[in-house]
Backbone as a chain_set.jsonl record, in Angstrom:
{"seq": "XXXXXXXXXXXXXXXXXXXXXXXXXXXXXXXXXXXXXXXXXXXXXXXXXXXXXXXXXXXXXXXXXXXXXXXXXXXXXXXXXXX", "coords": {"N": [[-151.113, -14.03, 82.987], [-148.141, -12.613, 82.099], [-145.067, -10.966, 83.973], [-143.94, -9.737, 81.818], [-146.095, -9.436, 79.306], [-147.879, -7.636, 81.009], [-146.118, -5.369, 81.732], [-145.775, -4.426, 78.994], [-148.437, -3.889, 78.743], [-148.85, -1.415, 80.378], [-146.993, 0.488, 79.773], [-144.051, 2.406, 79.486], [-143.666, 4.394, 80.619], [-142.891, 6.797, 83.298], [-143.627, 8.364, 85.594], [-143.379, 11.397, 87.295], [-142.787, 14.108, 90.3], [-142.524, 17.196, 91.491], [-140.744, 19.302, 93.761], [-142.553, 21.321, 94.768], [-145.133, 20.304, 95.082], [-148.086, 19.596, 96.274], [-149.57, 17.093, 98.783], [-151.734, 16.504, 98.245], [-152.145, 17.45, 95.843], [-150.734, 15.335, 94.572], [-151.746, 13.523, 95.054], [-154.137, 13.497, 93.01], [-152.553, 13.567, 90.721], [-152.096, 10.624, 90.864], [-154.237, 9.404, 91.159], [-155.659, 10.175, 88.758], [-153.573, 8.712, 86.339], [-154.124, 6.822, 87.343], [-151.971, 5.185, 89.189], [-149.877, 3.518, 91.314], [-147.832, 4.926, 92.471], [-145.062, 7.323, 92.387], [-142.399, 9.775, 91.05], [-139.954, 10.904, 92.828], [-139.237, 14.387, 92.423], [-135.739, 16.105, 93.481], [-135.3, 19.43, 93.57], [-133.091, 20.366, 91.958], [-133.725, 18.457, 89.892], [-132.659, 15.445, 90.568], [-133.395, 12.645, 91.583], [-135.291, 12.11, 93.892], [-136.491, 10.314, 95.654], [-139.18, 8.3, 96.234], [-143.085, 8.188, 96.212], [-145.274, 6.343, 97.291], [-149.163, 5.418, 97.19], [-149.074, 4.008, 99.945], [-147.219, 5.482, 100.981], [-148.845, 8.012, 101.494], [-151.169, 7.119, 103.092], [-149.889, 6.409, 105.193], [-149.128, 8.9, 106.305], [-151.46, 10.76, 106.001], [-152.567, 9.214, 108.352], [-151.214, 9.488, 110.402], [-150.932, 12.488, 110.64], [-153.669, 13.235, 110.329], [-156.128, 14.858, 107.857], [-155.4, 17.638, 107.427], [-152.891, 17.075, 106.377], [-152.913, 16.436, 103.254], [-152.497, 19.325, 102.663], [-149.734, 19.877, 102.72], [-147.0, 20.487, 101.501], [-145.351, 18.163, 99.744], [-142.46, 17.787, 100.806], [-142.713, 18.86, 102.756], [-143.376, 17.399, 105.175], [-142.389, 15.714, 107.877], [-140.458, 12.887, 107.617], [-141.506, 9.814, 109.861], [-138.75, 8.576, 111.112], [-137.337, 11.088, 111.036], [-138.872, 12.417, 112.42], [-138.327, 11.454, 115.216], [-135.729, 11.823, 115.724]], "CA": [[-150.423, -12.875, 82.438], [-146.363, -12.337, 82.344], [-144.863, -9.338, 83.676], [-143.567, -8.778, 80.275], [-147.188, -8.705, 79.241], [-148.578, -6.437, 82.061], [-145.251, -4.333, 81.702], [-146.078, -3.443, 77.261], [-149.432, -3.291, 78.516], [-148.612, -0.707, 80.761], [-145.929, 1.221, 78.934], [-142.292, 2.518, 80.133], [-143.011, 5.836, 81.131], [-141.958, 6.887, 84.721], [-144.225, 10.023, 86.448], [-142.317, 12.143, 88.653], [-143.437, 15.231, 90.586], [-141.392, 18.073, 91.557], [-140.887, 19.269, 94.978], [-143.302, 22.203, 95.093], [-146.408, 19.689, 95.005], [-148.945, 19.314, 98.086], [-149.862, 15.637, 98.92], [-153.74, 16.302, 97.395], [-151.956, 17.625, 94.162], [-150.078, 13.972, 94.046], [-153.064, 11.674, 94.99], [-154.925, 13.546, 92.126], [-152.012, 12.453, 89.75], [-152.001, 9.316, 91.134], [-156.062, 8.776, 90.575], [-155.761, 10.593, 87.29], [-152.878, 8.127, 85.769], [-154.646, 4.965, 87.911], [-150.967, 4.148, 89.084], [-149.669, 3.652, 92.838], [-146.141, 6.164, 92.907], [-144.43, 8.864, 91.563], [-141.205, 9.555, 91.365], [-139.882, 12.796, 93.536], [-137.119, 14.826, 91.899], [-135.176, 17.381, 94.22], [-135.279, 20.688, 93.221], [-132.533, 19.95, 90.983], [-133.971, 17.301, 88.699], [-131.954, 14.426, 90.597], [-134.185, 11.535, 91.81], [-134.955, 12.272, 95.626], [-137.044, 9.27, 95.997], [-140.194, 7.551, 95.299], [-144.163, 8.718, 97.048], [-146.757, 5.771, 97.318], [-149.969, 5.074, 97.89], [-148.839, 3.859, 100.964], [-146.551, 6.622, 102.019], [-149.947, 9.095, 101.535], [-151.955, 6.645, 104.174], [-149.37, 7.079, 106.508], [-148.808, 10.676, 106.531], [-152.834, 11.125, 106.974], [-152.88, 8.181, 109.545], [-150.368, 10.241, 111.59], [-150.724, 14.029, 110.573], [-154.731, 13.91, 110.182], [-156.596, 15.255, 107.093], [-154.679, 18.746, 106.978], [-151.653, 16.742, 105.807], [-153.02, 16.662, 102.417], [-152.144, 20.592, 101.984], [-148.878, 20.14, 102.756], [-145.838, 20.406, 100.719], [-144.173, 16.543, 99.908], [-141.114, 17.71, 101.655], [-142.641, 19.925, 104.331], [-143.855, 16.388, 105.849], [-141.43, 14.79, 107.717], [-141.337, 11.407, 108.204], [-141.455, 9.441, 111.22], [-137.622, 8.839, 111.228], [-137.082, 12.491, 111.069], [-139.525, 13.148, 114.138], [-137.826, 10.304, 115.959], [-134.395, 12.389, 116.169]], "C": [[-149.011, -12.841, 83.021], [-146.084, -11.301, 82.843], [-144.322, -9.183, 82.927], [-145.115, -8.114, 79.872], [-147.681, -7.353, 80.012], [-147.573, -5.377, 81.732], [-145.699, -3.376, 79.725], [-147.298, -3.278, 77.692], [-149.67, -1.498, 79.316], [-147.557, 0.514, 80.186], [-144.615, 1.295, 80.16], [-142.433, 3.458, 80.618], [-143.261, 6.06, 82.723], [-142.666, 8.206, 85.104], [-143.339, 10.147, 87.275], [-142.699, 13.343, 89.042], [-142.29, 16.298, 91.198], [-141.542, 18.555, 93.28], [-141.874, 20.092, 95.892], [-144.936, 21.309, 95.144], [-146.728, 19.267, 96.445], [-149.085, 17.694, 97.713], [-151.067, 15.589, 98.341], [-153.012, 16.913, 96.065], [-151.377, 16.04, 93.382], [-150.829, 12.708, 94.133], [-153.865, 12.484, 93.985], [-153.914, 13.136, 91.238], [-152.148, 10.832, 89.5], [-153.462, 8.405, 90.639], [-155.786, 9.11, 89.478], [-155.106, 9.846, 86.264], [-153.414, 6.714, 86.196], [-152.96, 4.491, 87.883], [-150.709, 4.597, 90.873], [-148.251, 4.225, 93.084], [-145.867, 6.58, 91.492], [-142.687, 8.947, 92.071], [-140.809, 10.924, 91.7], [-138.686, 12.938, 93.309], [-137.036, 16.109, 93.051], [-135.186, 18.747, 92.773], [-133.828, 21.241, 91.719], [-132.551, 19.274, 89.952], [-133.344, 15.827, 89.172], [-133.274, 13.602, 91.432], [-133.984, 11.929, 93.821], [-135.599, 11.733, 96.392], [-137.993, 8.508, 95.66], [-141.644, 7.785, 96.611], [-145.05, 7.59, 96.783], [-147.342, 5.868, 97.792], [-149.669, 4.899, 99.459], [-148.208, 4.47, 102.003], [-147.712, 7.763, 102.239], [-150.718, 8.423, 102.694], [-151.66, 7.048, 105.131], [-149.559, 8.291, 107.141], [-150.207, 10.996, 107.029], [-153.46, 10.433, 108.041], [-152.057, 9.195, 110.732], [-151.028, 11.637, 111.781], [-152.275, 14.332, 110.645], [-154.864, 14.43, 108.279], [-155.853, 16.515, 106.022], [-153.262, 18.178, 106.912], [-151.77, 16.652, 104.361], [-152.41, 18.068, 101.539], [-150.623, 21.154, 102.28], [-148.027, 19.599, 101.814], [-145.179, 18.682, 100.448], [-142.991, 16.809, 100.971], [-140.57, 18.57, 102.465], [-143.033, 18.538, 105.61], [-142.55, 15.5, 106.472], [-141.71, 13.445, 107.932], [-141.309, 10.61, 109.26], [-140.07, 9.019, 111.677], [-137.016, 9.903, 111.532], [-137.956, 13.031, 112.655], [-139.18, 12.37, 115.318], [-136.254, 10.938, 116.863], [-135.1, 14.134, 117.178]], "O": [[-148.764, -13.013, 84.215], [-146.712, -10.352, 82.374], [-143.813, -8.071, 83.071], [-145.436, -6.93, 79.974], [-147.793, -6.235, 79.508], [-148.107, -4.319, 81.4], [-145.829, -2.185, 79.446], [-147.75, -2.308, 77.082], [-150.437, -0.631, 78.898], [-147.871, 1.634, 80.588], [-144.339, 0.64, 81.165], [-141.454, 3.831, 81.264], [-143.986, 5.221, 83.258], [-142.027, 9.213, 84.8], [-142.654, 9.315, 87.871], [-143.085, 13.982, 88.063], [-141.125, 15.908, 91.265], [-142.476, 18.102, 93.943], [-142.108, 19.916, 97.087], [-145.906, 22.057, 95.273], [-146.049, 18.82, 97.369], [-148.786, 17.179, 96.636], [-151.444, 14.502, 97.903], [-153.692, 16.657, 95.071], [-151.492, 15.677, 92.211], [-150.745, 11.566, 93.68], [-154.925, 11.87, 94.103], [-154.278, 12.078, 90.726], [-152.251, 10.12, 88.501], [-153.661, 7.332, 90.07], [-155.543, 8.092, 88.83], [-155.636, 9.972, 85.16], [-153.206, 5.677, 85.566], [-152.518, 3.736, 87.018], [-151.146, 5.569, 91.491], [-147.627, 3.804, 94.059], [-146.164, 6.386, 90.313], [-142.045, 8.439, 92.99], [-141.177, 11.922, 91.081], [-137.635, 12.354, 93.573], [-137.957, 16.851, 93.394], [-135.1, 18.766, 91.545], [-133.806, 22.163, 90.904], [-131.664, 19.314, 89.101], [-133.433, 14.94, 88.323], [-134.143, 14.355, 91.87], [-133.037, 11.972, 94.606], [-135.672, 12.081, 97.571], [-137.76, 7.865, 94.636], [-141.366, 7.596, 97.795], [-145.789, 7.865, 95.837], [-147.128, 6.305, 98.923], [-150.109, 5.785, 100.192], [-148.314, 4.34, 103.222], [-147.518, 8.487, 103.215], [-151.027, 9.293, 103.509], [-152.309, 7.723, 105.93], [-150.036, 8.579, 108.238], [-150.368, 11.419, 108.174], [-154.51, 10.759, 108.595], [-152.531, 9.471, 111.834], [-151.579, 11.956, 112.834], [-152.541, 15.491, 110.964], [-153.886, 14.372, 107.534], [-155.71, 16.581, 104.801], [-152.399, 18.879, 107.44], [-150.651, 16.783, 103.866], [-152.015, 18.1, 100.374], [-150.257, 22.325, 102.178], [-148.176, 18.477, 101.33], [-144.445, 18.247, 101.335], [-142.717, 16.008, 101.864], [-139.469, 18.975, 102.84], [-142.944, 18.778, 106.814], [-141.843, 14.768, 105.78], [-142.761, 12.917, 108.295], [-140.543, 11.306, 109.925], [-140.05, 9.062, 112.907], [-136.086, 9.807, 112.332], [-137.63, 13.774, 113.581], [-139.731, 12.624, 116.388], [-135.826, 10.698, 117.991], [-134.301, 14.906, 117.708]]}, "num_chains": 1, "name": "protein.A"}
């Protein structure tokens, strides 16, 4: 398989979540669409980054369980707790 193939089999469209979403509201998108990121708009609509799979491991590898009910961008990230 090509990634042209895989890409029409997949389509073009682009999820994105807004900033008011908990981390268990974005791994149920994430199961619910079967895709691994989202795309996080600021509070403005401008692109304010990108949430994977892999950034959700972290966050409950560090923060524990009750990181799920927090806000996307009440979490900081380990750069941010570094300063």
């Amino acid at each position: 398989m090509t990634v042209r193939q895989i890409l029409e089999s997949k389509g073009r469209s682009v999820e994105t979540i807004s900033p008011d979403v908990t981390v268990s509201d974005a791994v149920a998108i994430l199961s619910e669409r079967r895709i691994g990121a989202l795309v996080a708009l600021s509070e403005g609509g401008r692109v304010a980054g990108i949430l994977s799979e892999r950034d959700i491991v972290r966050v409950i590898g560090r923060d524990g369980p009750q990181a799920l009910a927090c806000l996307l961008y009440t979490s900081p990230s380990p750069r941010d707790r570094q300063k």
